[in-house]
C-alpha positions as CSV (number, residue, x, y, z in Angstrom):
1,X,-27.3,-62.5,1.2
2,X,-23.8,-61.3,2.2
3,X,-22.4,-61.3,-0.9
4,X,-25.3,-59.7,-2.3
5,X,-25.3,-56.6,0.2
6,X,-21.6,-56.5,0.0
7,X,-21.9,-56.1,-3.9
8,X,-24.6,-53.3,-3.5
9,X,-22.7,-51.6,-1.1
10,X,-19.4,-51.5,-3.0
11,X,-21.3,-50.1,-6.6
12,X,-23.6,-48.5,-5.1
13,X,-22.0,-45.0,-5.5
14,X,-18.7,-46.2,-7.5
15,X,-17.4,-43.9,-10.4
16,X,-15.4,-46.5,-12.9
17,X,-14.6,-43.4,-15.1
18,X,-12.0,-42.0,-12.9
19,X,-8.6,-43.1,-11.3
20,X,-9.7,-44.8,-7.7
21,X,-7.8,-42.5,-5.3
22,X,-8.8,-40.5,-2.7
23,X,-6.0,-37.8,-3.5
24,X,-5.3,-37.5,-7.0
25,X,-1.7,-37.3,-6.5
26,X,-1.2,-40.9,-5.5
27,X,0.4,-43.0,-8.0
28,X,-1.4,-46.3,-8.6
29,X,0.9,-49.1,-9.1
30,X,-0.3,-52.0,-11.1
31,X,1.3,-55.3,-10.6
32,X,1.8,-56.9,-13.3
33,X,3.1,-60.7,-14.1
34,X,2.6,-63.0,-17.2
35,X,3.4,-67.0,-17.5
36,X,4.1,-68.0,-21.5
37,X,2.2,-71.0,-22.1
38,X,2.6,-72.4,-25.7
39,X,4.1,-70.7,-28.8
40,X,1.5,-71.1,-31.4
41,X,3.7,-69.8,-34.5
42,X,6.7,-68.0,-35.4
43,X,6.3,-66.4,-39.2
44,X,9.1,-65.3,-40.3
45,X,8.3,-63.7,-43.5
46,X,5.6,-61.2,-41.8
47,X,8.1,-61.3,-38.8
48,X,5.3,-62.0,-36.5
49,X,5.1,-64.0,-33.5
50,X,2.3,-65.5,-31.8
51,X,2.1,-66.8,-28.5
52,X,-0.6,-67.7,-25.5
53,X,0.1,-66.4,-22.1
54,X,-1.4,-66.3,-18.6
55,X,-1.6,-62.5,-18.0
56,X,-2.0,-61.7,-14.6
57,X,-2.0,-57.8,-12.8
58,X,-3.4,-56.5,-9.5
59,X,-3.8,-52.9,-8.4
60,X,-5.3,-51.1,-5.3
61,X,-8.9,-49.8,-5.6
62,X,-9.2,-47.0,-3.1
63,X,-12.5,-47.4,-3.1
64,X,-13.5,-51.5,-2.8
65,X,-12.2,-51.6,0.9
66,X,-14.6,-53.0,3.7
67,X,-14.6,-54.4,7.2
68,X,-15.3,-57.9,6.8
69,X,-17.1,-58.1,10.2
70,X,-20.1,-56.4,8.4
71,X,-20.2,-58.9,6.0
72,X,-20.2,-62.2,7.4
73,X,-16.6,-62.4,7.6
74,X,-16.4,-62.2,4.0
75,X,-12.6,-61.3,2.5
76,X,-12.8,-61.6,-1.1
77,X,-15.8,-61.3,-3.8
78,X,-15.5,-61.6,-7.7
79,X,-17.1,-58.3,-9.5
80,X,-18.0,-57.9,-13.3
81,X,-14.6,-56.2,-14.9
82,X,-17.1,-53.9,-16.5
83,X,-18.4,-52.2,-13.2
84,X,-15.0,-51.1,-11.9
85,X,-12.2,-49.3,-13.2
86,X,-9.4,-50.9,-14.9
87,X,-6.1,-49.9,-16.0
88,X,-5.1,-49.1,-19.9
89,X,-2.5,-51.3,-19.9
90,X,-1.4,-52.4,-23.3
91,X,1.6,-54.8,-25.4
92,X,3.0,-52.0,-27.3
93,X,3.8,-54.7,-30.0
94,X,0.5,-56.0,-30.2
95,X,-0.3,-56.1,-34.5
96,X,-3.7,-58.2,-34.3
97,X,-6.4,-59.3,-32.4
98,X,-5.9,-62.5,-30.9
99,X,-8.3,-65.0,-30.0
100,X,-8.4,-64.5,-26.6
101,X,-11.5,-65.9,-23.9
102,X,-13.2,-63.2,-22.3
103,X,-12.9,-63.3,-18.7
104,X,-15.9,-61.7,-17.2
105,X,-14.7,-61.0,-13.7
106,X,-12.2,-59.3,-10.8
107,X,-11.1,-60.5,-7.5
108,X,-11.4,-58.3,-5.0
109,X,-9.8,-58.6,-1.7
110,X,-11.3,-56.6,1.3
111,X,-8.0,-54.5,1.5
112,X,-9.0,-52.8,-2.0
113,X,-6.9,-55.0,-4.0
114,X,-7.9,-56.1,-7.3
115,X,-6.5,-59.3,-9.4
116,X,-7.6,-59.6,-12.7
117,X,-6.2,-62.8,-13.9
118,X,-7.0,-63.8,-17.6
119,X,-5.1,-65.9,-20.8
120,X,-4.3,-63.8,-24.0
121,X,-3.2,-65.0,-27.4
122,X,-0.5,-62.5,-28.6
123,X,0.2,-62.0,-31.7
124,X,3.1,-59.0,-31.6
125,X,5.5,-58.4,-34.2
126,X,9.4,-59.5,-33.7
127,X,12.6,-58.8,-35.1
128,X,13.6,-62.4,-36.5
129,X,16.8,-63.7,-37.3
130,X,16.8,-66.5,-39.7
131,X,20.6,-66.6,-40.2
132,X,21.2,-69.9,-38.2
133,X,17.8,-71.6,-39.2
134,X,17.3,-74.3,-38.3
135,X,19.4,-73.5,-35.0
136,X,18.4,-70.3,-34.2
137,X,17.3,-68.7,-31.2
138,X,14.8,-65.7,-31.2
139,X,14.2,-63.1,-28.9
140,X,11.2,-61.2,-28.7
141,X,10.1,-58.5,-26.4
142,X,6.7,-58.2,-25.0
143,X,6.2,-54.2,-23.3
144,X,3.2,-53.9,-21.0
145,X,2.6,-50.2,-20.7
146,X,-0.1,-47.7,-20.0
147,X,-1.1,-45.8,-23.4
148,X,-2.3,-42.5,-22.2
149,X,-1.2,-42.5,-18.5
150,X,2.0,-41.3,-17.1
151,X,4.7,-42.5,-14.9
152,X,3.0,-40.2,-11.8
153,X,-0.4,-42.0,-12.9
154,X,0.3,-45.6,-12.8
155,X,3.5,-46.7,-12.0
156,X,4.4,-50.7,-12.9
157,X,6.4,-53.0,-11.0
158,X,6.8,-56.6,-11.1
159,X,4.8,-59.6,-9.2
160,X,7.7,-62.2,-8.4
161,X,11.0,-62.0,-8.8
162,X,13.2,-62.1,-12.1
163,X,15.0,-64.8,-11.1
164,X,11.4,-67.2,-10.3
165,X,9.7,-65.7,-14.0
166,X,13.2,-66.0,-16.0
167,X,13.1,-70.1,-15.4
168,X,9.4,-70.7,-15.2
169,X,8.3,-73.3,-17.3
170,X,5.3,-74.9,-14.8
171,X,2.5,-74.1,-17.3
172,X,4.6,-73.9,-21.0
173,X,3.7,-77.1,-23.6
174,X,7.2,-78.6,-24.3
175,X,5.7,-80.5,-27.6
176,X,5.7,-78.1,-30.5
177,X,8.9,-76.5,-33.0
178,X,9.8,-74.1,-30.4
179,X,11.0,-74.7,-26.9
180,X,11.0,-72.2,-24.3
181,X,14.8,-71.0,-22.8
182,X,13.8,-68.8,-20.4
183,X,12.1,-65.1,-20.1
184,X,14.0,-61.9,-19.0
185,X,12.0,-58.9,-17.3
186,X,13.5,-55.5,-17.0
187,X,11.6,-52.0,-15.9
188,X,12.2,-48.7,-17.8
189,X,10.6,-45.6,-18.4
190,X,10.0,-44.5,-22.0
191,X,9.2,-40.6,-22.7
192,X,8.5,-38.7,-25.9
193,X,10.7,-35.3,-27.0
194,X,11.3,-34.8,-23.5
195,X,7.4,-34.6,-22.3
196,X,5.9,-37.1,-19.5
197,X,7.5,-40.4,-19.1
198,X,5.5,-43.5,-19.0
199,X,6.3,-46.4,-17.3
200,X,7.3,-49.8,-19.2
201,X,7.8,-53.6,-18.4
202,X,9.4,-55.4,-20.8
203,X,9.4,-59.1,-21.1
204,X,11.6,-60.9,-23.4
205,X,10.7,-64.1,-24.6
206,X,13.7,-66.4,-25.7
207,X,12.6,-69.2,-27.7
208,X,15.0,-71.8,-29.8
209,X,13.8,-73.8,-32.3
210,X,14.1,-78.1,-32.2
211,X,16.3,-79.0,-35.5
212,X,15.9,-82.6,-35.6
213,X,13.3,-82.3,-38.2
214,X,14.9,-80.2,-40.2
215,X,17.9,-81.8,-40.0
216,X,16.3,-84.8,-41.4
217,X,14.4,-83.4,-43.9
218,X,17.2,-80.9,-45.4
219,X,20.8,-81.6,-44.2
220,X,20.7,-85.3,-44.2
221,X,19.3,-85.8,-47.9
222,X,21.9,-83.4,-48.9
223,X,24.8,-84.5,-47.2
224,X,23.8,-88.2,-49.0
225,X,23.6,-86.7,-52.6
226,X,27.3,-85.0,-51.7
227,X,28.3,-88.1,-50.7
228,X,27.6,-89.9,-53.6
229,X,29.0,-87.3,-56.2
230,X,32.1,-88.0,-54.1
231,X,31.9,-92.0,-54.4
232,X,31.3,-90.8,-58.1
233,X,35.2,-89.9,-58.5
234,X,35.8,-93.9,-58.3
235,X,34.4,-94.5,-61.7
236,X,36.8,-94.8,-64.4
237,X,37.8,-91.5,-66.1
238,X,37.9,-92.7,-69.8
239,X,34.4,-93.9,-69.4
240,X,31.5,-91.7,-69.6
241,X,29.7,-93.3,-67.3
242,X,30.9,-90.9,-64.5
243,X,29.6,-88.1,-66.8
244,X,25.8,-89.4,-66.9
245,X,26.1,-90.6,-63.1
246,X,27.2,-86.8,-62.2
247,X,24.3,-85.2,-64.8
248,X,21.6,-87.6,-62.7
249,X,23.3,-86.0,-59.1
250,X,23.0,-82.6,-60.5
251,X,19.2,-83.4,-61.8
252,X,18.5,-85.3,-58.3
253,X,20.0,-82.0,-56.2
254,X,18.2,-79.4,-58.5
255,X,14.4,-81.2,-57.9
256,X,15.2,-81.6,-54.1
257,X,16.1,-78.0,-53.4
258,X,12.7,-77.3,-55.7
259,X,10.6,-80.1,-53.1
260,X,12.2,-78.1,-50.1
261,X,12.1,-74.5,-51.3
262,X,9.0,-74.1,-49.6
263,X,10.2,-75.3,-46.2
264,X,13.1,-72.9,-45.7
265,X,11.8,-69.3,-44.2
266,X,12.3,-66.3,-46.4
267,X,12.4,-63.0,-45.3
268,X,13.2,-59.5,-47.2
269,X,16.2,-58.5,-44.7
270,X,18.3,-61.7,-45.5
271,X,18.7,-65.4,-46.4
272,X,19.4,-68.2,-43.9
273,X,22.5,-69.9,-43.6
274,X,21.5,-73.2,-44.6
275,X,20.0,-71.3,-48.5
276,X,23.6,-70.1,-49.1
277,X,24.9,-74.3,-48.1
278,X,22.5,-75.9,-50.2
279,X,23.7,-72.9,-53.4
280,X,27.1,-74.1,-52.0
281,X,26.5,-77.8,-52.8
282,X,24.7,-76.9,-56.0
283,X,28.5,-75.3,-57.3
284,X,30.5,-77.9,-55.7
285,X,28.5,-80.6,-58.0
286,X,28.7,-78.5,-60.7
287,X,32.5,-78.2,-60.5
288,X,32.6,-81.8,-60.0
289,X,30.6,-82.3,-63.6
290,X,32.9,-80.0,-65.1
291,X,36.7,-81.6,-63.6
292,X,34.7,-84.6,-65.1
293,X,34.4,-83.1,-68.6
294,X,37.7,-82.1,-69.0
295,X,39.6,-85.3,-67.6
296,X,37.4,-87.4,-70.1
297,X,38.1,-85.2,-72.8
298,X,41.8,-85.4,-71.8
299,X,41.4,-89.1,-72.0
300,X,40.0,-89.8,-75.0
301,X,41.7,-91.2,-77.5
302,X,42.4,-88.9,-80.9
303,X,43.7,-89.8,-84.4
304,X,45.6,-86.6,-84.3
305,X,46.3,-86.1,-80.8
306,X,49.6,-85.2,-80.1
307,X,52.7,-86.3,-77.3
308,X,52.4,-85.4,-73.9
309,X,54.8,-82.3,-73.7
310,X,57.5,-82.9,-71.3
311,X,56.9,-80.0,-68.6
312,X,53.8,-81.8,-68.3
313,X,55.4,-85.0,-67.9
314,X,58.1,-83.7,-65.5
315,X,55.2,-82.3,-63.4
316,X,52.4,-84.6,-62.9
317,X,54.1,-88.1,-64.4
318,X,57.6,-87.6,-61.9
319,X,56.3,-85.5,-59.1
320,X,52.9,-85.7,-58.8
321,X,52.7,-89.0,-58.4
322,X,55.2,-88.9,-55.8
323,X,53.7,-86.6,-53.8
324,X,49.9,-87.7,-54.3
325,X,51.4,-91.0,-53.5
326,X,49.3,-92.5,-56.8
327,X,50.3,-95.7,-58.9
328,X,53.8,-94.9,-60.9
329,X,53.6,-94.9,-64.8
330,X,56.2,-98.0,-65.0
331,X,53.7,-100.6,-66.1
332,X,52.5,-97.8,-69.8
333,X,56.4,-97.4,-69.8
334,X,56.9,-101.2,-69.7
335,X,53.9,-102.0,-72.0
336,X,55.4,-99.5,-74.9
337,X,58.7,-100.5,-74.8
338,X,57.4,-103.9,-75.2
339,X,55.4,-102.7,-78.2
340,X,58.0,-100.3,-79.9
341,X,60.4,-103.5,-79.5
342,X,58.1,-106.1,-81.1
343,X,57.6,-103.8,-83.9
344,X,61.0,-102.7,-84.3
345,X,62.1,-106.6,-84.5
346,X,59.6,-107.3,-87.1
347,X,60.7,-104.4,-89.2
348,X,63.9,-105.9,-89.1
349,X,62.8,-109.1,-90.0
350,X,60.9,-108.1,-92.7
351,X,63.6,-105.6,-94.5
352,X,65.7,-108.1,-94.4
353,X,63.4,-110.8,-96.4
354,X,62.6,-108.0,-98.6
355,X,66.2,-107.0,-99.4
356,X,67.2,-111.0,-100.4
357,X,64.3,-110.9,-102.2
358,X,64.8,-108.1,-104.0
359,X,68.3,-109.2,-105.0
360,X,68.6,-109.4,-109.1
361,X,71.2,-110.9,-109.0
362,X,72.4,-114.4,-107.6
363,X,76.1,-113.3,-106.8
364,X,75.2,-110.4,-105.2
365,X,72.7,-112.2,-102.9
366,X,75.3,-114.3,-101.9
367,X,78.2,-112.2,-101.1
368,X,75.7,-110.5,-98.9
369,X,75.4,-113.4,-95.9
370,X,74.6,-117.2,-96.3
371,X,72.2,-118.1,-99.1
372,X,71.3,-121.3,-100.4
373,X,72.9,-123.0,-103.7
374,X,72.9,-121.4,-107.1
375,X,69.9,-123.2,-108.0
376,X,67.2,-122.2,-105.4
377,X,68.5,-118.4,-105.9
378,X,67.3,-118.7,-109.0
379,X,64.1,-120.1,-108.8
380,X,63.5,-117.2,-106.1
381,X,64.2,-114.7,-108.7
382,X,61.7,-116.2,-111.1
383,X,59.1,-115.6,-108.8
384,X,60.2,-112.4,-107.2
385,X,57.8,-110.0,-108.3
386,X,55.0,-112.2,-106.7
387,X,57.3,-112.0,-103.3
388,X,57.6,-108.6,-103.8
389,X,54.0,-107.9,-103.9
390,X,53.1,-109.8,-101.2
391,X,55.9,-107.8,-99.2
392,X,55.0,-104.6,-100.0
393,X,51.4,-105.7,-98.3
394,X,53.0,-107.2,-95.3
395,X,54.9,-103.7,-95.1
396,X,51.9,-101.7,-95.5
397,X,50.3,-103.7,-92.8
398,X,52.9,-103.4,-90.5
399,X,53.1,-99.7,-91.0
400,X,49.2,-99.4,-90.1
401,X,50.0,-101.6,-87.1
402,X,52.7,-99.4,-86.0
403,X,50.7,-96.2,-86.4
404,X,48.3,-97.4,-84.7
405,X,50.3,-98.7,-82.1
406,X,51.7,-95.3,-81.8
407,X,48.5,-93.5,-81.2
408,X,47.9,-96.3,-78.7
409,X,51.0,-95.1,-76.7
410,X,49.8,-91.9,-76.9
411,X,46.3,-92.4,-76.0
412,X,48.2,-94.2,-73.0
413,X,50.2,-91.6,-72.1
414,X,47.5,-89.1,-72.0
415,X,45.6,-91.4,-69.8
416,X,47.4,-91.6,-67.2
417,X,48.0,-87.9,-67.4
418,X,44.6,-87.8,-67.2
419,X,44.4,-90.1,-63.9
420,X,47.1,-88.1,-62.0
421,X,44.7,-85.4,-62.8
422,X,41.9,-87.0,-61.5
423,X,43.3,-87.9,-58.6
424,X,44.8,-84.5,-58.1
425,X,41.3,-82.3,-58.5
426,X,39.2,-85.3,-56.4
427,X,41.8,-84.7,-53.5
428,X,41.9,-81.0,-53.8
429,X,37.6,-81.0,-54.3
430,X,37.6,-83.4,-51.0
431,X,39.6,-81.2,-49.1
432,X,37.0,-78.1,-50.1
433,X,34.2,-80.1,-49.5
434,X,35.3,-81.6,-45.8
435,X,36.7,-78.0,-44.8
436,X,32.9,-76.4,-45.5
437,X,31.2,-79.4,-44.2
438,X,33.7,-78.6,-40.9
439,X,32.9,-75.1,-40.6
440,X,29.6,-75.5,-41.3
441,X,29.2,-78.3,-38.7
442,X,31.5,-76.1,-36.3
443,X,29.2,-72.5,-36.5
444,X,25.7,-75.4,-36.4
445,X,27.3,-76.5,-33.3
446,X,28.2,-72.9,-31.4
447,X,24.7,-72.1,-32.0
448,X,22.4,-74.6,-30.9
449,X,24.6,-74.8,-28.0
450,X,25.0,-71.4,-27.2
């Protein structure tokens, strides 16, 4: 019965329609205080953010005062929100309707004081910065403000402290993408070509986002593929094995930046970090495919290919490999003198049989070095021609032989060209790919811990 004679006696006469003061110029200060509880969704492309709060404010009603004595002691009654007045406060960023529970009722206090306490799904548009997905920190700005009244209206101020709302994380849901850093609060007033000011609280809502998924998911597979175009170097250059292995990298990278295209935010203002390291690793294979072109078409062995000139032996064969530290060129040195002396011997030996045999006469065979009798000389000279043609063979033989042994030593020569080469572009394309990987790794670093 008390409660229901207080409630009569409170709307009995009440006028919801106007500001509850007794003297219209009294300000009416509306407390106001929010708690974030979860983060539903960031989308970065409509640059929207959605969170749930617990919105709380609390104003003086002029006119919802009693003496508690009258009423059974009574200090506090709830009242529908729709009999009493309430202020116009609004999230200046708000860009939809959220879906929000409908709190029916106020707490009123027998002082006059009003606490309307309700949760609100906020969906308000943010400036997002994708630049260090997927270690990027966002900051968005919620601004509680009256919409038509001013400053000498309805004033704001603050519920608890800055330092109590910056850290409180009592009610927020530490499972999702985004964890919660901390929330700023800061009062200003805001006016219009110089006219009325109104009153503003602004709340910014630092979030940063958990990369261990997308670390995973994105760096890790990649960093494995560069690895493996860099194991790829080890393969012998004269083979084309290394050419195929390097295609089926490239193929492998192309197809996973197609599977994760649809994970990595886009935006129309600019493109994350991690977009312009994956295009990165994209031309670093390439260049990789194409060092491995040319060294293999340096190495390959030509009918017509001609000696290595000597600038180029002077620079990679003499000090290249001195200061690469790489295997010297002794053993092809080694290998064609070897070669070019066999060959040379045989030519000797074999002019030399040809020239006795050639010999018409005996006399003349003999006053050249130590033959054999008179007889035997002459029985060689009967069958001469048959020697002859079977010399002329051996010669042609030996000719082909050397030729090819030639082309050999120059197919050797350009093969270890190529090798210095390789080992030159592998260390110079290792160096490019540890100092991006370092720099990357550093600015990754700076900002998840910043």
């Amino acid at each position: 019965p008390a409660l229901r004679r207080l409630s009569r006696s409170l709307l009995a006469h009440y006028q919801k329609d106007t500001r509850p003061v007794r003297d219209w110029r009294t300000t009416t200060t509306v407390v106001i205080d929010l708690m974030v509880y979860a983060i539903l969704s960031v989308d970065e492309k409509n640059q929207v953010l959605t969170t749930y709060i617990w919105y709380r404010q609390h104003w003086t009603d002029e006119f919802l005062r009693w003496d508690p004595e009258q009423f059974d002691n009574l200090t506090q009654i709830s009242l529908p929100v729709e009999s009493i007045w309430v202020p116009d406060i609004l999230i200046n960023e708000f860009v939809d309707v959220g879906k929000s529970p409908h709190v029916p009722y106020v707490y009123v206090s027998h002082h006059g004081e009003v606490q309307n306490l309700k949760p609100i799904q906020v969906m308000t548009a943010c400036s997002l910065d994708i630049y260090n997905f997927p270690f990027d920190v966002q900051n968005c700005s919620l601004t509680f403000t009256s919409w038509l009244h001013h400053i000498r209206d309805i004033n704001l101020s603050l519920w608890r402290q800055p330092e109590l709302v910056k850290f409180d994380r009592s009610v927020f849901m530490n499972q999702g993408e985004w964890e919660l850093l901390y929330v700023l609060s800061s009062f200003q007033e805001f006016s219009v070509k110089s006219s009325d000011s109104y009153a503003e609280m602004k709340f910014y809502v630092v979030i940063r986002r958990r990369p261990l998924f997308y670390t995973v998911s994105l760096l890790l597979p990649s960093i494995f593929l560069m690895v493996m175009d860099i194991v790829g170097f080890y393969l012998p250059p004269n083979s084309g094995e290394r050419v195929s292995f390097k295609i089926t990298l490239l193929l492998g990278y192309s197809v996973f930046l197609i599977i994760v295209s649809d994970t990595l935010p886009a935006t129309a203002v600019g493109t994350p970090l991690i977009g312009i390291y994956f295009v990165v690793c994209m031309a670093l294979l390439v260049i990789s495919l194409t060092e491995t072109i040319l060294i293999v078409r340096l190495v390959h062995k030509q009918d017509l290919q001609p000696h290595v000139p000597e600038w180029v032996k002077r620079l990679l064969l003499e000090r290249a490999t001195v200061l690469l530290c790489v295997r010297d060129r002794d053993t092809f040195s080694q290998s064609r003198t070897q070669s070019s002396d066999i060959s040379r011997q045989a030519e000797n030996d074999s002019t030399a049989k040809l020239n006795q045999y050639s010999c018409e006469d005996p006399r003349e065979c003999e006053t050249g070095g130590d033959v054999g009798p008179a007889p035997a000389s002459a029985a060689q000279a009967e069958g001469s021609p048959l020697l002859l043609g079977i010399l002329r063979e051996i010669t042609a033989i030996r000719q082909f032989l050397e030729k090819r042994e030639e082309f050999r030593d120059v197919a050797r020569e350009w093969l270890q060209v190529g090798y210095v080469l390789d080992v030159l572009l592998f260390r110079a394309y290792l160096v490019a790919v540890l100092a991006y990987t370092v720099t990357l790794g550093t600015l990754w670093s700076v900002w998840r811990d910043a």
